[in-house]
N, C-alpha and C positions, 0 to 999 in steps of 0.2 A: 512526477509523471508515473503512469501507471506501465508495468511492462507487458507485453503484449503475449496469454497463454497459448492464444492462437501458433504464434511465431513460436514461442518455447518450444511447444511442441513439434512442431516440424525439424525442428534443429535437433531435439532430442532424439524423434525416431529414423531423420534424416528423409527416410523417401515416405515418412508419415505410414498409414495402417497399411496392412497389406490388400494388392489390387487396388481398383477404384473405389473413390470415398464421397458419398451422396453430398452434396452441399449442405444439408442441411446438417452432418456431422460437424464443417465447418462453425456454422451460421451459432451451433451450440454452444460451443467454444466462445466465440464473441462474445454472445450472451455472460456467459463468466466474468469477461476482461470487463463489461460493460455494467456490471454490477459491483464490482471492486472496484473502477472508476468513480462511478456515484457517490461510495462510500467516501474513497479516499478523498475527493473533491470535497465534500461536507464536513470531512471532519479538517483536513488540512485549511481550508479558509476559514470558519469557523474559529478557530484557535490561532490565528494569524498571530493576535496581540500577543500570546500564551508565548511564543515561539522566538528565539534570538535568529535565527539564519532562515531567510524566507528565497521564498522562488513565486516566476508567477505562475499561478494555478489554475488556466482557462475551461479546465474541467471536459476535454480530449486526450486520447492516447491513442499513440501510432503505434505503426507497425513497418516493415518491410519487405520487399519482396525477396531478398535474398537470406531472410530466415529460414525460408521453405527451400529443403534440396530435393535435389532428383524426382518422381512422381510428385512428390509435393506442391512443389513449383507450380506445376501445369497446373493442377486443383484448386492452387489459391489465387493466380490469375483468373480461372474461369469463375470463381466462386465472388470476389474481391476485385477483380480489375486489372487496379493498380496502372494506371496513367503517366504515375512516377513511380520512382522506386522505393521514397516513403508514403504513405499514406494515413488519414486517420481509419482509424478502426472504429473506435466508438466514441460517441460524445454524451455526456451524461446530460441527463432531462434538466430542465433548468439552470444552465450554468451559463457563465457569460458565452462559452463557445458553443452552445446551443441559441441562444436569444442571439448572436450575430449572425446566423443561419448556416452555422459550419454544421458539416453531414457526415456520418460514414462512407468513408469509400473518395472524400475530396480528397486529392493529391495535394501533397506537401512541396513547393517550390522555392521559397524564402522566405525566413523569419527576420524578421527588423529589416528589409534588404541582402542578408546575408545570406546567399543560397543552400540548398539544402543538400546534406549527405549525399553522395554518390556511392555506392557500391565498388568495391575495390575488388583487386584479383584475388584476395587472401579468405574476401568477408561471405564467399557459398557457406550456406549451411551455419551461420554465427547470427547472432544479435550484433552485429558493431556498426551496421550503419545505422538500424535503430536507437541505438545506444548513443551514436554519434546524433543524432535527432533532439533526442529526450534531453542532452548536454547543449546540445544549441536553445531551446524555450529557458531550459534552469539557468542558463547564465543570463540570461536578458534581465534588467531593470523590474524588479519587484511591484516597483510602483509605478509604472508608464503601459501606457496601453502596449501591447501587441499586435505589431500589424505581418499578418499572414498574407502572403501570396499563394493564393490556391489553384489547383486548374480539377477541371470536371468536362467531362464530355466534349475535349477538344478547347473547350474555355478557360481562360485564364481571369482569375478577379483578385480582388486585394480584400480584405477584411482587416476591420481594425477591433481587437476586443479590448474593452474594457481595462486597467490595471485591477488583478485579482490578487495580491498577495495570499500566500499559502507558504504552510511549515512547511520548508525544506526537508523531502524524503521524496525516493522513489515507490511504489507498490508495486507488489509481483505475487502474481500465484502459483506457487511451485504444482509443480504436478507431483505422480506417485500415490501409496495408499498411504503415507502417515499421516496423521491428526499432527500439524506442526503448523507451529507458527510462531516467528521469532525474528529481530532486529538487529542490524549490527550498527546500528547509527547512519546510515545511508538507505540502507532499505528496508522495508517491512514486506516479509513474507510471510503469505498464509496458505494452506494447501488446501487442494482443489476439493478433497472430502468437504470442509467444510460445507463447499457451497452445492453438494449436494443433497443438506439434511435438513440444514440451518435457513432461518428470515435472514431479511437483512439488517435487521435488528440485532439479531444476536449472533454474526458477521460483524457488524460494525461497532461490536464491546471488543470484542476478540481487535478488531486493527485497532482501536483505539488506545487498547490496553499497551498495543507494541510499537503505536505512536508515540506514548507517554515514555517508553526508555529511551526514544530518540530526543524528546525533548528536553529529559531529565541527564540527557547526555553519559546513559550510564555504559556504553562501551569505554570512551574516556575512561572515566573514573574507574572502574573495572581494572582497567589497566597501567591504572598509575597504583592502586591501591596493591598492584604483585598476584589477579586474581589468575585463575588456570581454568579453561575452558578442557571440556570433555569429560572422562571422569571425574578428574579431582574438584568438577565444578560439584559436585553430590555431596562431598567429604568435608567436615572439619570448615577451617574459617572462610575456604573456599564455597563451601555452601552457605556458611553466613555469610555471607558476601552476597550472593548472588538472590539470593534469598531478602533480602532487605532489598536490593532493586525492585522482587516480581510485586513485594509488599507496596513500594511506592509508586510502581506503576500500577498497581489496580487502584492506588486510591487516587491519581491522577485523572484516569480513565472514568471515572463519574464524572467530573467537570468536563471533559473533552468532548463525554455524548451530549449533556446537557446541551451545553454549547452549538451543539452539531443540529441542534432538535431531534436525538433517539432520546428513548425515555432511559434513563440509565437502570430501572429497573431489569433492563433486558441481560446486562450481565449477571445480575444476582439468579436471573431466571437460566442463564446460563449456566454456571458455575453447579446449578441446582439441579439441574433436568440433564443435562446434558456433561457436565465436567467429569464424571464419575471414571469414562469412559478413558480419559485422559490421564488424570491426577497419579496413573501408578500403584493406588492402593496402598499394600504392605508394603509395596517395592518402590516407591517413592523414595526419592533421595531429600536432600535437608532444603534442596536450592529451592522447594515452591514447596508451598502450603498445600492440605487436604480440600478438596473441594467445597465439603461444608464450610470449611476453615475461611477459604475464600470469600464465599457467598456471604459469611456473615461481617466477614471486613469492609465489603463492599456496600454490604448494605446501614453499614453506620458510617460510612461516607457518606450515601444517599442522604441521611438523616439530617448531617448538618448542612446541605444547600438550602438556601433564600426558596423562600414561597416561588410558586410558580408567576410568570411576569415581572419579579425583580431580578437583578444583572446578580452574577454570581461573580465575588471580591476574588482578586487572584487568589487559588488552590495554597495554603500553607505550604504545602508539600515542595511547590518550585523553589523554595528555598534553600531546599536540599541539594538543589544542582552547582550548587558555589561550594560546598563542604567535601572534602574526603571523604571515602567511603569506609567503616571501620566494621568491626566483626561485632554481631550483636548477636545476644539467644535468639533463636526462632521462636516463634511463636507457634502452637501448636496448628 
């Protein structure tokens, strides 16, 4: 599931901007959650087979109303509704939860039968009923349809989607000014800059890329191998450590978009136009490669997929996810 920026942020600045906030500041916001939804949805079905731990993927993400505190509240009621206390926020353009005529703005009432989230005394101003949402769809049956009870304008109906299987991961857009984006095997974040500058093309190299360590299971491994996060993740075998993950995750992340239908040329055009910005420069530590460095890894991955219209044979690289992780020279 995807996490809700709209909601982050109300929780983050709690009574949201100062004084009243036009809707359509809101309606902005969505726009974001609703474009990383898309994403996430194409690339996580997409690569189903790719993937040991699946969730179903109906290609919506909610929200809640008690993410938004104080002024907030008011604004996202008025802006948003909210009929229940979870809600969908966005549903991405062709996806099962799109073609079964689920909308923005349906209220959330039961999943499989199982009702949905209530709002607690503890959860003002928190993601946890949402949170508690997104954990009721992931654990349902990967392979069976979904059936949603929805209500709208006083109405109550049932919707049955599809089974979508999809990689097991949440999506989230952090807020703030860094350029980051990064996994810890349950979620992929990316920050909000991006989707300021960027297609969604070259958005969707960038999550794919941080799909690929979720798939490749390298927090695990990370941490069985004794690696050390934060500095020491720059230094010594610690960065060769970390450094051989970013290595196999960009070359993952060619078959992921392919897969997905982006042209994977979009990260090399990444990595090329736009990485510079990122990469550190002189001040780069060992754990990721130079930009060019990147761009031309990626682009001799490009090199060995099947013509266009023939199936791309499982990525060599997954094989890497059953091994130990050990300390190698970086590659320049």
């Amino acid at each position: 599931m995807v996490r809700s920026l709209v909601g982050l942020l109300a929780a983050a600045t709690l009574a949201g901007p100062a004084g009243a906030v036009d809707p359509g500041y809101w309606q902005a916001l969505r726009a974001v959650d609703a474009r990383m939804a898309t994403i996430a949805w194409r690339l996580q079905t997409a690569n189903a087979p790719l993937c040991r731990a699946l969730q179903p993927a109906p290609g919506l993400q909610l929200h809640a109303v008690d993410q938004y505190a104080g002024d907030a509240e008011a604004e996202a009621r008025a802006t948003f509704g909210f009929a229940t206390p979870v809600q969908v926020e966005a549903v991405a353009p062709g996806s099962p939860a799109a073609l079964a005529g689920i909308v923005a703005d349906d209220g959330l009432v039961a999943v499989n039968g199982e009702p949905a989230p209530r709002p607690g005394p503890a959860s003002a101003g928190t993601s946890a009923t949402r949170d508690a949402a997104d954990a009721l769809i992931a654990r349902q049956p990967a392979d069976r349809p979904l059936v949603l009870t929805l209500q709208r304008a006083g109405g109550t109906r049932t919707v049955s989607v599809p089974a979508t299987p999809g990689c097991r991961s949440a999506f989230e857009v952090l807020l703030g000014p860094g350029l980051t984006a990064k996994s810890d095997g349950r979620i992929v974040q990316v920050g909000v800059r991006f989707f300021e500058t960027l297609p969604d093309d070259k958005i969707a190299a960038i999550v794919a890329h941080e799909l690929s360590h979720t798939i490749l299971d390298h927090r695990a491994r990370l941490e069985a191998a004794g690696a050390h996060w934060g500095l020491l993740a720059e230094f010594g075998r610690d960065g060769q450590l970390f450094r051989r993950t970013e290595d196999d995750a960009d070359r993952l992340s060619v078959h992921l978009l392919r897969n997905a239908g982006y042209d994977p040329q979009a990260a090399v055009r990444f990595w090329r136009e736009d990485g510079g910005s990122i990469d550190g420069g002189p001040f780069r530590g060992a754990s990721h490669g130079s930009a060019r460095a990147r761009a031309d890894a990626i682009a001799a991955e490009i090199a060995t997929l099947p013509p266009p219209g023939r199936p791309d044979p499982a990525p060599a690289v997954l094989a890497t996810r059953d091994q130990p992780l050990s300390a190698v020279a970086p590659r320049p």
